[in-house]
C-alpha positions in Angstrom: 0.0 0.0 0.0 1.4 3.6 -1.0 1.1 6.4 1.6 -1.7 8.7 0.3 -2.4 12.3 2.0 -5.7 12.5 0.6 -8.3 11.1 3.1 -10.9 8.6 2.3 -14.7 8.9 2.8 -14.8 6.6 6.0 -11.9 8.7 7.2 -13.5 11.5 6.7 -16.5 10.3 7.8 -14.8 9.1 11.5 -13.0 12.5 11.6 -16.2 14.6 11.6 -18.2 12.1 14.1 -15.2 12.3 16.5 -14.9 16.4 16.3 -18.5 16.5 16.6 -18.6 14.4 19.9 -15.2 16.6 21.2 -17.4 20.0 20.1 -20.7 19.0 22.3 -19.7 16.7 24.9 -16.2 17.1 25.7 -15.4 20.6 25.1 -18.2 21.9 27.6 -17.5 19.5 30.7 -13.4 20.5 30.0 -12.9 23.6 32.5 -15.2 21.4 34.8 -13.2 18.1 34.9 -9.9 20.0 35.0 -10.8 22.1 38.2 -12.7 18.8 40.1 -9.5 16.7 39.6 -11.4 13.3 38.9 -12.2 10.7 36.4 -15.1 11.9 34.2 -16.5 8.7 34.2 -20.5 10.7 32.2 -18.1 11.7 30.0 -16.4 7.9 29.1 -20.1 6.0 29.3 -21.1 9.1 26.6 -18.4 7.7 24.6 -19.5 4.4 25.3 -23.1 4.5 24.2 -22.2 5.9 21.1 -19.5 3.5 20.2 -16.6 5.6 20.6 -15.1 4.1 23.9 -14.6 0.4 23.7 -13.6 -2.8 21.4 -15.2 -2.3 18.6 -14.5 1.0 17.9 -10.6 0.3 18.4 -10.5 -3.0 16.2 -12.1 -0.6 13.4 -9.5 2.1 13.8 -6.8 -1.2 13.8 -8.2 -2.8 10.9 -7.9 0.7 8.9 -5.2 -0.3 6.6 -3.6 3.0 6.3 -3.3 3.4 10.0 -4.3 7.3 10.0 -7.8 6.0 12.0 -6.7 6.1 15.3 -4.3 9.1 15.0 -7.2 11.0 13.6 -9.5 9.6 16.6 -6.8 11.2 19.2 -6.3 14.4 17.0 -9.9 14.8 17.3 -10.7 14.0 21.2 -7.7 16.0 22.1 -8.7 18.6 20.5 -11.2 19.1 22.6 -9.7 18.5 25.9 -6.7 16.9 26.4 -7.6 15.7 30.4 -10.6 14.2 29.4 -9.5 13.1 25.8 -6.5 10.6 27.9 -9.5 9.7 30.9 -10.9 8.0 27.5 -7.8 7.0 25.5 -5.9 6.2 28.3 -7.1 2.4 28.3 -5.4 2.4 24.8 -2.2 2.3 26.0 -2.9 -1.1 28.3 -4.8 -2.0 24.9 -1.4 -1.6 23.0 0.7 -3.5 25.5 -1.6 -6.9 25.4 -1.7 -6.2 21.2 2.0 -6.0 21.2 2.9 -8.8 23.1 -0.3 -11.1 23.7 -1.2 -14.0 21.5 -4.6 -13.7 19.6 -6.2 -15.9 22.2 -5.0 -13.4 24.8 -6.6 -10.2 22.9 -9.6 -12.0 22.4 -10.3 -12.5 26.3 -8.6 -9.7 27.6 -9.0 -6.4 25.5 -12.8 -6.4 26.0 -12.8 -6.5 29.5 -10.7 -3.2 29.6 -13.5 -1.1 28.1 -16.7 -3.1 30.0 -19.7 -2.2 28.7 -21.9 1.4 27.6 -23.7 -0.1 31.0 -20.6 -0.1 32.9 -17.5 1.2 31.2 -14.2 0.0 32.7 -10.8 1.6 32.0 -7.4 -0.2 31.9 -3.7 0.5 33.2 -0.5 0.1 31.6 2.0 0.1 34.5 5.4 -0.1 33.4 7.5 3.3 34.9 8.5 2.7 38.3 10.4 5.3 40.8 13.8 4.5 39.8 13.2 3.4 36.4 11.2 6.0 34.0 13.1 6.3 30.6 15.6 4.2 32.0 13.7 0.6 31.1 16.5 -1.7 32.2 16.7 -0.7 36.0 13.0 -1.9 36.3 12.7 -3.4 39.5 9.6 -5.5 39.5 10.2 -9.0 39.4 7.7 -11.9 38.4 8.8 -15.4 39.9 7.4 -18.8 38.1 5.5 -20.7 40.7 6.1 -24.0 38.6 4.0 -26.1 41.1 0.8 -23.9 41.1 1.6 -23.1 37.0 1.5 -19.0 38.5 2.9 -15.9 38.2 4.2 -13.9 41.9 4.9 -10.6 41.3 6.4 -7.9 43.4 7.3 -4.2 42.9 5.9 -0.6 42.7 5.0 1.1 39.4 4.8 4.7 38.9 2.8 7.2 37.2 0.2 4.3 35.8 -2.4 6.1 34.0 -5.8 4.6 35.4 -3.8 2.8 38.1 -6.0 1.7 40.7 -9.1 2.0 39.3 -8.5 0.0 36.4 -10.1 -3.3 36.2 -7.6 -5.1 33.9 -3.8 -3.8 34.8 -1.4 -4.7 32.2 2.5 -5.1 34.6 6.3 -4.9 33.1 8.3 -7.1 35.4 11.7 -8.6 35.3 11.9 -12.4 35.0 15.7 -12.4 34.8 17.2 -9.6 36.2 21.0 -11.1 34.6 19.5 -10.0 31.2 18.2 -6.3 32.1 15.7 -5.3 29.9 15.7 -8.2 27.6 14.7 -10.2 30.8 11.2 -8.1 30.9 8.0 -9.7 30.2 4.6 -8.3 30.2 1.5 -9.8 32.3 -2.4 -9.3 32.7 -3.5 -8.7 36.3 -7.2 -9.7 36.5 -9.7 -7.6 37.8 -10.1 -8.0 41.9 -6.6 -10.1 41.9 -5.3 -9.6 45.7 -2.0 -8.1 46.4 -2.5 -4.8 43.5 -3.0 -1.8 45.8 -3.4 1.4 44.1 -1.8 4.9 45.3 -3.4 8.0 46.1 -4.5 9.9 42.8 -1.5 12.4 42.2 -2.3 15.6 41.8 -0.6 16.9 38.5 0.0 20.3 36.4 -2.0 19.5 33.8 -4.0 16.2 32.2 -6.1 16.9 35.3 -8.9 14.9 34.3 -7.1 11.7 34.0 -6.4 9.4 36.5 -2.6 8.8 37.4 -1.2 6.7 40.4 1.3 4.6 42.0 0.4 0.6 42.0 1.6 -1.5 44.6 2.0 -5.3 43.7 2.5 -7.3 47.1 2.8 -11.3 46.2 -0.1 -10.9 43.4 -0.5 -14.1 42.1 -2.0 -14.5 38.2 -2.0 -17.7 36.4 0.6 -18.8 33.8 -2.3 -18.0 31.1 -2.1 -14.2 31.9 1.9 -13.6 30.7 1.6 -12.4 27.4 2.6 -14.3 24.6 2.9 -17.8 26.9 5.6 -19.1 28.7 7.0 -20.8 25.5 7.6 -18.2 23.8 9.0 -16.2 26.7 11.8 -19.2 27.0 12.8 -19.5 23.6 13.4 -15.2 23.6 15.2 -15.8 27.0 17.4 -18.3 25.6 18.0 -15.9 22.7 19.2 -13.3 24.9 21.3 -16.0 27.0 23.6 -17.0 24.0 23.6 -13.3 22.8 21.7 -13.4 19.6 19.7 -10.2 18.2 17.1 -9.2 20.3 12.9 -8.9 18.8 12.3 -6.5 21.3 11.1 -6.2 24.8 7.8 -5.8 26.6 7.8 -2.4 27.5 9.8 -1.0 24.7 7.3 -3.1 22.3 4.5 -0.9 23.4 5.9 2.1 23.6 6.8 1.9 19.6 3.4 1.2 18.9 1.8 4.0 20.6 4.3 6.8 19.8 3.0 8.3 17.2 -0.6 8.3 18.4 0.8 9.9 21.5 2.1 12.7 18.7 -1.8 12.9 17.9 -3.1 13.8 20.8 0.0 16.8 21.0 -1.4 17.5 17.3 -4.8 18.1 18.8 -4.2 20.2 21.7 -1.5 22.1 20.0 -4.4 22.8 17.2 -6.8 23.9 19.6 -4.7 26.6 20.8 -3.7 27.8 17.3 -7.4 27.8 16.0 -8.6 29.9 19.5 -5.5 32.2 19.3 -6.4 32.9 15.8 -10.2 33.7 16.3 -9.1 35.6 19.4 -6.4 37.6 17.2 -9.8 38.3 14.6 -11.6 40.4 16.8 -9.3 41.2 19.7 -8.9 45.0 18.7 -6.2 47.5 19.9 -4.9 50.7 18.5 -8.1 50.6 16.4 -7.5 48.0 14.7 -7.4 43.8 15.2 -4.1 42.5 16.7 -4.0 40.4 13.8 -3.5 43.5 11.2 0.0 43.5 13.3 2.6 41.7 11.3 4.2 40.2 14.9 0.7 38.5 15.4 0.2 37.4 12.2 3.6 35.5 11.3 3.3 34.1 14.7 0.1 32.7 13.7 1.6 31.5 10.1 4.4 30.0 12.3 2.3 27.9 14.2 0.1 26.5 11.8 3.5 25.8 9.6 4.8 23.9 12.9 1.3 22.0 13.6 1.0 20.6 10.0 4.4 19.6 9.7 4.0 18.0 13.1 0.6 15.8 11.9 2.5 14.9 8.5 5.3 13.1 10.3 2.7 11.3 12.9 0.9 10.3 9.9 3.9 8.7 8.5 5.0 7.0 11.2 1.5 5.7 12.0 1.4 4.5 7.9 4.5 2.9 8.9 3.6 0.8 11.6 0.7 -0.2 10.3 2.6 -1.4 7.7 5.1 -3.0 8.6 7.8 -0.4 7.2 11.1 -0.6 9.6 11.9 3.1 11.3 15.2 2.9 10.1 15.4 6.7 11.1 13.5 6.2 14.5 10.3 7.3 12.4 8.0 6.9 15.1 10.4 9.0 18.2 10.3 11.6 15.7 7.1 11.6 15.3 6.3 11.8 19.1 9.0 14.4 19.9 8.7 16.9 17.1 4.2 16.7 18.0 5.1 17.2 21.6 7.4 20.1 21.2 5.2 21.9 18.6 2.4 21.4 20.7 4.1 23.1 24.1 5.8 26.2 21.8 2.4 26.3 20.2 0.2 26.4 23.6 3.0 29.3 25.0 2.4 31.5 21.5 -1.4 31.3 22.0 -1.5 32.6 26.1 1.2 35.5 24.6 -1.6 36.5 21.4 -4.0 36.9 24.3 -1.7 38.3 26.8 -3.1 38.8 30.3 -6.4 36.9 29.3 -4.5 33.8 28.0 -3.0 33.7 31.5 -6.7 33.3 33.1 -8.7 30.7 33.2 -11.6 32.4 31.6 -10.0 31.3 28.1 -8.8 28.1 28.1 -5.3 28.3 26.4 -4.0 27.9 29.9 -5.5 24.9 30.2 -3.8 23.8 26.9 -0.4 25.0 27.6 -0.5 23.0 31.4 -1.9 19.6 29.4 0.9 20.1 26.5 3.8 19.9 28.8 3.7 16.3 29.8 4.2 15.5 26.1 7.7 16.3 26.3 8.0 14.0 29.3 5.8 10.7 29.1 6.4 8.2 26.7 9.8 9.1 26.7 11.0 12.5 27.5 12.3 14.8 24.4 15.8 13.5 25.2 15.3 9.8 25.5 13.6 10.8 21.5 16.1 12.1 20.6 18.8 9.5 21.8 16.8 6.9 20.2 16.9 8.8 16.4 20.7 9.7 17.1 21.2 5.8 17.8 19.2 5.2 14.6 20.9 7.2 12.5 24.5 6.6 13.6 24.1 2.8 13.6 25.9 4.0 17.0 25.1 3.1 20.5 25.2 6.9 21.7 25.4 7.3 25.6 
């Protein structure tokens, strides 16, 4: 399949019923959501009873052979509020940890109990950070023991900053099963709903995102059985014993994920850095000093040209790099990094231009670029921060193991 920039009529189609759900649901609960701190679980079952939030409406952004759907989907949501748009993605990202490493048996049981139901809508956690182990995969701590007797997993540890931890029904764990190999020793496992031993944290209180759930999870001797590691214990052994006698590595659990969500982590930057561009720009339209609108003054203006520049270049290479995976094309440049760090950027220097077009009312809550510019920041952080991105595209186009 050739990469085309021209949308199709179901594309389309899916990009308008998205933006019109962000337009009248989302965008008028936002300022709400963000000052109340908390899951806004109305908000998720509206999603759910129209078939935005759950199983099906992921498997038909997966089976999209182009792979745009689901960065389009994210553009869209985020666009109109980023806290609320990740309190409805956010169960992706667990999602995208069973699909990259579960077998087809595994996605079949597993992926619909992270959404629930219109009835009762369930979200899901990815845990893999931990507090001594963010970018830095390989000094994960968390180990998972075999329990041959019982056919069981134990595992043990703390994650950190788990979106949904806690209140998730299905948690999706990182752990070590052979700490001598580092992070080609990882694997990932399902944690059942109600499985004893998972604690989760208090809710921290963050700068932005404020909507969405994020907590420490505690795993104290939780027990799963040997049908929840992902991909089966036979595979995990022959990729152990790969690593062992030092052959090429096919990747790792966390890793795995991460490379599959990238660059729909770039959409979501896409749509909140597009939200504050498209505001701005009204605002600049009728703001009028001097006589005249701000946007008569040249300063303004090119600003304005600027950011629309950086926000379209920024959705092109999130569209490649979603084509890409989808796929199969290698990121022989680190496509998919790039992808993430050049959206996340745009979208911060974006949200900051937009609060200075409306001066001392961007700095108020009474517009909501504010509001934009707090949930931006994290996109240069999570998922990798700007520097682990750019590490990974210096490795890739080096053929060097940069430090």
């Amino acid at each position: 399949m050739t990469f085309s920039l021209e949308l199709s009529e179901e594309q389309t189609e899916l990009r308008d019923w998205v933006h019109g759900f962000a337009e009248d649901v989302v965008r008028p609960a936002a300022s709400e959501w963000d000052e109340r701190e908390e899951t806004p679980w109305p908000v998720i079952q509206e999603a759910a009873k129209i078939g935005l939030y759950g199983f099906e409406s992921l498997a038909t952004c997966y089976a999209d052979p182009t792979g745009l759907s689901l960065s389009i989907v994210n553009e869209e949501l985020f666009w109109g509020d980023g806290g609320i748009g990740m309190a409805i993605m956010g169960t992706g990202l667990a999602v995208a940890g069973i699909f990259a490493s579960g077998s087809p048996e595994q996605l079949a049981e597993w992926v619909p109990q992270c959404y629930g139901d219109a009835d009762d809508p369930k979200v899901a956690a990815f845990c893999s950070s931990e507090p001594e182990a963010g970018s830095d995969v390989s000094a994960m701590r968390t180990r998972a023991v075999y329990d041959e007797a019982k056919d069981e997993w134990v595992l043990n540890g703390q994650k950190a900053w788990a979106t949904n931890g806690g209140i998730a029904g299905v948690h999706v764990v990182t752990a070590v099963v052979d700490p001598e190999l580092k992070a080609r020793g990882q694997a990932g496992f399902i944690v059942p709903p109600g499985t004893p031993g998972l604690v989760g944290g208090k809710k921290i209180r963050k700068h932005g995102l404020r909507a969405s759930h994020t907590a420490d999870v505690y795993l104290d001797d939780v027990r799963v059985p040997g049908s929840c590691l992902l991909g089966g214990k036979e595979k995990l052994d022959a990729r152990l014993a790969r690593a062992r006698e030092g052959r090429k590595a096919e990747g790792q659990a966390a890793m795995a994920t991460f490379e599959v969500t990238r660059p729909t982590v770039g959409a979501m930057a896409v749509g909140i850095a597009r939200a504050a561009y498209e505001y701005s720009l009204e605002y600049a339209k009728q703001r009028v000093t001097f006589g005249r609108p701000i946007i008569e003054n040249q300063s303004i203006a090119f600003t304005l040209a600027d950011m629309k520049m950086e926000i379209d270049a920024a959705r092109l290479l999130v569209w490649r790099a979603s084509w890409m995976g989808r796929n199969g094309k290698k990121f022989t440049s680190a496509e998919g990094s790039m992808s993430k760090l050049k959206a996340g950027e745009v979208a911060v220097w974006a949200t900051e231009r937009a609060i200075q077009i409306l001066g001392g009312n961007g700095y108020t809550r009474e517009h909501p670029v504010e509001r934009m510019h707090r949930d931006a920041k994290i996109y240069t952080i999570f998922e990798g921060t700007s520097e682990i991105q750019r590490l990974v595209m210096a490795r890739a186009i080096s053929g060097m193991h940069i430090r």
